[in-house]
N, C-alpha and C positions, 0 to 999 in steps of 0.2 A: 228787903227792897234794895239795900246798897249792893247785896250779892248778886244780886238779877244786875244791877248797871253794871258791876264789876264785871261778871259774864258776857255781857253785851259788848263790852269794850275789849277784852279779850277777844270774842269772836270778831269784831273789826277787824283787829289786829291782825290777827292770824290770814285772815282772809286777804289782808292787803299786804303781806308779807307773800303768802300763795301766788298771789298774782304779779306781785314783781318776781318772784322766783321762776314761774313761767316764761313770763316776758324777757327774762334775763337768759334761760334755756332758749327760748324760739328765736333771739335773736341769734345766738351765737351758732346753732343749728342754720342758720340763713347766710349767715354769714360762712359757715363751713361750704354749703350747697354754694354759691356764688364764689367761693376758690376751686370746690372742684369741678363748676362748670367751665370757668376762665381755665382751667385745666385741660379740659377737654376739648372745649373751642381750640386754644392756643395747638394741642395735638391733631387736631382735623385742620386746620390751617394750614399747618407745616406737612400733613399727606395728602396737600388737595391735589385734586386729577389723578393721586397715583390708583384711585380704589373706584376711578369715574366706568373702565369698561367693563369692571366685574358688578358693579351695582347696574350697569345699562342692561348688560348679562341675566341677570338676577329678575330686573324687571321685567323683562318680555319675555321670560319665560313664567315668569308669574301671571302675564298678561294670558298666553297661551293657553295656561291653563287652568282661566278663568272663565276662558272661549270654549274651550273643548269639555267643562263643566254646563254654561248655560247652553250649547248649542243642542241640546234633547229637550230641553226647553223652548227654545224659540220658535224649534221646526214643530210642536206640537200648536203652536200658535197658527200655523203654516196646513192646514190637514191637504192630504192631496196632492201638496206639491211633493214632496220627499220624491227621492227617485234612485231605486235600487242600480248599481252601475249591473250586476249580474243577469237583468232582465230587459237590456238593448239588445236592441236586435243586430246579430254580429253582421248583417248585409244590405246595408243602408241601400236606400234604391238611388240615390243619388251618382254611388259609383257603377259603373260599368265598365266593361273592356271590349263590348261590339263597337263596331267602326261603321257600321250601316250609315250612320247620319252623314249627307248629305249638305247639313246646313252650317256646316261649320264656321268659326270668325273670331279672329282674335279679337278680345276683349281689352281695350285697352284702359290701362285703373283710371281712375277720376282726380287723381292724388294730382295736385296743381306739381306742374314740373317746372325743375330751378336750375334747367340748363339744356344743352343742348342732348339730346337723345339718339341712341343709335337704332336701326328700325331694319332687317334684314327682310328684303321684300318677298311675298308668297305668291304664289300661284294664284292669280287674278286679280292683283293687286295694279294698280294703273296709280297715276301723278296725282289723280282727284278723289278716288276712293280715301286714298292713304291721306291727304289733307283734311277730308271730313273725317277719319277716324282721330286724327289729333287737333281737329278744328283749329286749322292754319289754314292757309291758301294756298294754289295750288304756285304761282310765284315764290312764295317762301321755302316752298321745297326746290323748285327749280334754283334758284339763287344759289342756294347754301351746296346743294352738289354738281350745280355745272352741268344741267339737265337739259336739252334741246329737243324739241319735236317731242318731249313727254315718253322718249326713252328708256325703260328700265328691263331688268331682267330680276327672274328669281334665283333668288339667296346674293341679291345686292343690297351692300348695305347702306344704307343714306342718316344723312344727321339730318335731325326735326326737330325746329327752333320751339322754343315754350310758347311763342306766343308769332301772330303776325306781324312781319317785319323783317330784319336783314340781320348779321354778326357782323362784326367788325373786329380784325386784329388791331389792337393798340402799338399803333408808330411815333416815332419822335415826334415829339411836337402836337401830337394827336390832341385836344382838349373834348370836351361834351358839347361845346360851339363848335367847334369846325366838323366833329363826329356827324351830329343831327344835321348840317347845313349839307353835305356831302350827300346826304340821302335822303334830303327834301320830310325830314321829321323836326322836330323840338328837342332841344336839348333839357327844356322840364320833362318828356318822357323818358329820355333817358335815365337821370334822375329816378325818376319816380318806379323805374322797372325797381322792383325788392332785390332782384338777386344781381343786379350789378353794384362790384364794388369798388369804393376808391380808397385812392393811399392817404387821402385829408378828405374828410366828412364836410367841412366848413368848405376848400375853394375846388371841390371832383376831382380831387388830380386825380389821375389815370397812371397805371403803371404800365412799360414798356414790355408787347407780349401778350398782354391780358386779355381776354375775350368780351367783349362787350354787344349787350344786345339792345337792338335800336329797334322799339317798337313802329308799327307803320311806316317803317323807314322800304324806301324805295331806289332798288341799284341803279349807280349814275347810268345814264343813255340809256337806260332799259325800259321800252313802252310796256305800259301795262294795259293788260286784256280791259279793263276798265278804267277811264280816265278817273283820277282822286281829285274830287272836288272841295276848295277850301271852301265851306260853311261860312258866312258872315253873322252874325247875331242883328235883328231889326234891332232900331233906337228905341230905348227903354221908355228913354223922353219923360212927358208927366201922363201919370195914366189916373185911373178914375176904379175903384175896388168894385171888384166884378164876382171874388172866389175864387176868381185863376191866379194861378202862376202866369207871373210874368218874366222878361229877363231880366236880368240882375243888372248885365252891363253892356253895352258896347262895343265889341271889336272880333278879334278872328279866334275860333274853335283849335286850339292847339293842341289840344288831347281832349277824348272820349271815355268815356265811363267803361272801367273793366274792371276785375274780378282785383287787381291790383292796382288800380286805380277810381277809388268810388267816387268817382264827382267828372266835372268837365271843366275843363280850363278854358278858359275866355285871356287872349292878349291883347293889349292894345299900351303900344308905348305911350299914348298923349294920357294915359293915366287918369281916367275918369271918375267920376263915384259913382260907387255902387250901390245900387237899389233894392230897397227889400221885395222879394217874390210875391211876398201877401202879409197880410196885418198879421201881427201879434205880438209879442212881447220877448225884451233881448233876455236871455237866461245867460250868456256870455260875452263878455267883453273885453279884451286882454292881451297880449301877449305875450309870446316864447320866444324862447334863442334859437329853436330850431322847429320842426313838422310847418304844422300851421302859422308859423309867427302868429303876428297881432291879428284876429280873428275874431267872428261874430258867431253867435248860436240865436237863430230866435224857432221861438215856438209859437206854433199858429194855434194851437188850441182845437184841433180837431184829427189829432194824432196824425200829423204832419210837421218836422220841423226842416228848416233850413240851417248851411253853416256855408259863409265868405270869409276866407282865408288870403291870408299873404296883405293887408291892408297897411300901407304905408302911415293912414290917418284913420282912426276911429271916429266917428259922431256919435254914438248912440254911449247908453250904458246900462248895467245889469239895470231888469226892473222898468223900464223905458217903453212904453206904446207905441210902437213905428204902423204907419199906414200904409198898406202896398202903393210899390211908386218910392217911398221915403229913400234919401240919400243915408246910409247907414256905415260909411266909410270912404275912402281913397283907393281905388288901386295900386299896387305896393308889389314887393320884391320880397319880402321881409320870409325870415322861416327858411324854411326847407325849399329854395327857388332860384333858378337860376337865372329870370327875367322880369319884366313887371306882367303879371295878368292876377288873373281871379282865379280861386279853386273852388267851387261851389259846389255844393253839396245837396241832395234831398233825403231826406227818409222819412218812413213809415210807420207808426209804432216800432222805432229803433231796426228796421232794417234800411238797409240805402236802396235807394233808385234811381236808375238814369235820369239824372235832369233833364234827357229831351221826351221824356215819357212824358211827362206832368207841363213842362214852357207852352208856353202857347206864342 
């Protein structure tokens, strides 16, 4: 019996001798591995970046030719579409080299233009053709080359503004007031054209020289084939919800809805508030240092929203039930403006539309 306890206490022993003699091995093993990771760290440390383009190197061609591994796989995923290059047909019907047609017409690209364009005139080409082909008028062409009686010949070359309206060279003293005053436009259009640019984003200076494009702008003393009617806005007043749009504010139509400009600007210096188009609820309320300053978003809830910009005074805020009719701001300056009006907005399941489509 005392032998068995004897034994038993022996094997404790041993056992707990064993496991410190491990534990005493694993640590000092852990502790060797954490010097020569601190090793190796400290060595990648000291060659950072130098080994950064041969690893970027290393990866895209690893990348490659992991593509050019599964791509016999995918295109089996694909049946039918695969497409031999050896089995097109080398004489597409597309090209040809007879001249029989008849109906020929320069194609002019659709690619919005960001400046003035040069256009060498063809063989049946008249002052009004060539305005519809670049959807200008035919006054904006006349303007810009000093055209009389709608005289031209072929292979004359003429400049055609991006848009309707005038150029103007930049003279001393020239500012975006005196520019738009000069040619019976707004100096928010001016502004608001994309490709005009100025030497301070904050007060438009203008540099001496520069070309600048004044949309709907009209040359001094020059009648136009059609008289240009200032638009009024009826009073918003108090109205009564009907489902319609109504107008937002008050006062005179300073710019129209274009491709670079989505909304319509409403002026009025005695600075009114402005009204919401139709019930629904404000998603936005806020302002910026610059675009829209302090501005409104509401949504009507039947994939229809509104947005009034440039608000000197907000009333409403995010989350807010406004009733068409409702006063939902001040008209303001504020933002990306060069006067007090309104920049209002429509869209449609997220595209824009003419706010005189929808006003009633």
């Amino acid at each position: 019996m005392e032998e068995i306890i004897l034994f038993t206490d022996e094997l404790k022993l041993f056992f707990k001798e064993l496991g410190f003699f491990i534990t005493k091995k694993l640590h000092l093993s852990l502790l060797r591995f954490e010097e020569g990771k601190g090793v190796f760290v400290t060595a990648l440390y000291k060659q950072r970046g130098k080994l950064a383009r041969k690893l970027m190197h290393t990866g895209m061609a690893g990348l490659a030719g992991v593509g050019m591994m599964i791509a016999p796989v995918i295109a089996q995923e694909f049946p039918g579409r695969s497409v031999n290059p050896w089995e097109i047909d080398s004489n597409p019907s597309v090209l040809s080299a007879t001249t029989e047609s008849s109906g020929i017409e320069t194609i002019v690209s659709e690619k919005v233009r960001d400046g003035i364009k040069l256009y060498k005139v063809e063989e049946g080409d008249t002052v009004a053709s060539i305005a519809k082909k670049f959807s200008v008028d035919t006054e904006t062409i006349r303007w810009q080359n000093n055209i009389t009686k709608d005289k031209i010949k072929v292979g004359q070359t003429l400049e055609i503004l991006p848009v309707i309206g005038i150029a103007h060279k930049v003279a001393k003293g020239d500012t975006v007031y005196s520019i738009a005053k000069k040619y019976d436009s707004s100096a928010q259009a001016v502004v608001d054209f994309p490709f005009n640019t100025f030497s301070n984003d904050e007060t438009f200076e203008l540099a001496i020289g520069q070309i600048v494009i004044v949309p709907d702008g009209v040359k001094p003393a020059e009648t136009v084939a059609l008289p240009r009617i200032r638009q009024i806005t009826p009073d918003a007043g108090s109205v009564v919800a009907s489902g319609n749009f109504v107008w937002p504010a008050n006062g005179t139509i300073s710019q129209n809805f274009s491709w670079y400009h989505p909304g319509l600007d409403i002026a009025n210096r005695a600075a009114p508030n402005v009204l919401a188009a139709d019930s629904g609820v404000v998603t936005y309320a806020g302002c910026l240092n610059w675009g829209y300053g302090c501005h409104v978003r509401i949504d009507h809830g039947n994939g229809y929203s509104t947005l009034y910009a440039h608000f000197q005074q907000i009333y409403v805020t995010v989350g807010q039930t406004v009733g068409r009719g409702s006063a939902v701001g001040k008209m303001g300056s504020t933002g990306r403006s060069t006067g007090t009006h309104l920049h209002f907005e429509v869209a449609k399941n997220g595209v824009k539309l003419s706010p005189l489509s929808v006003l009633k």
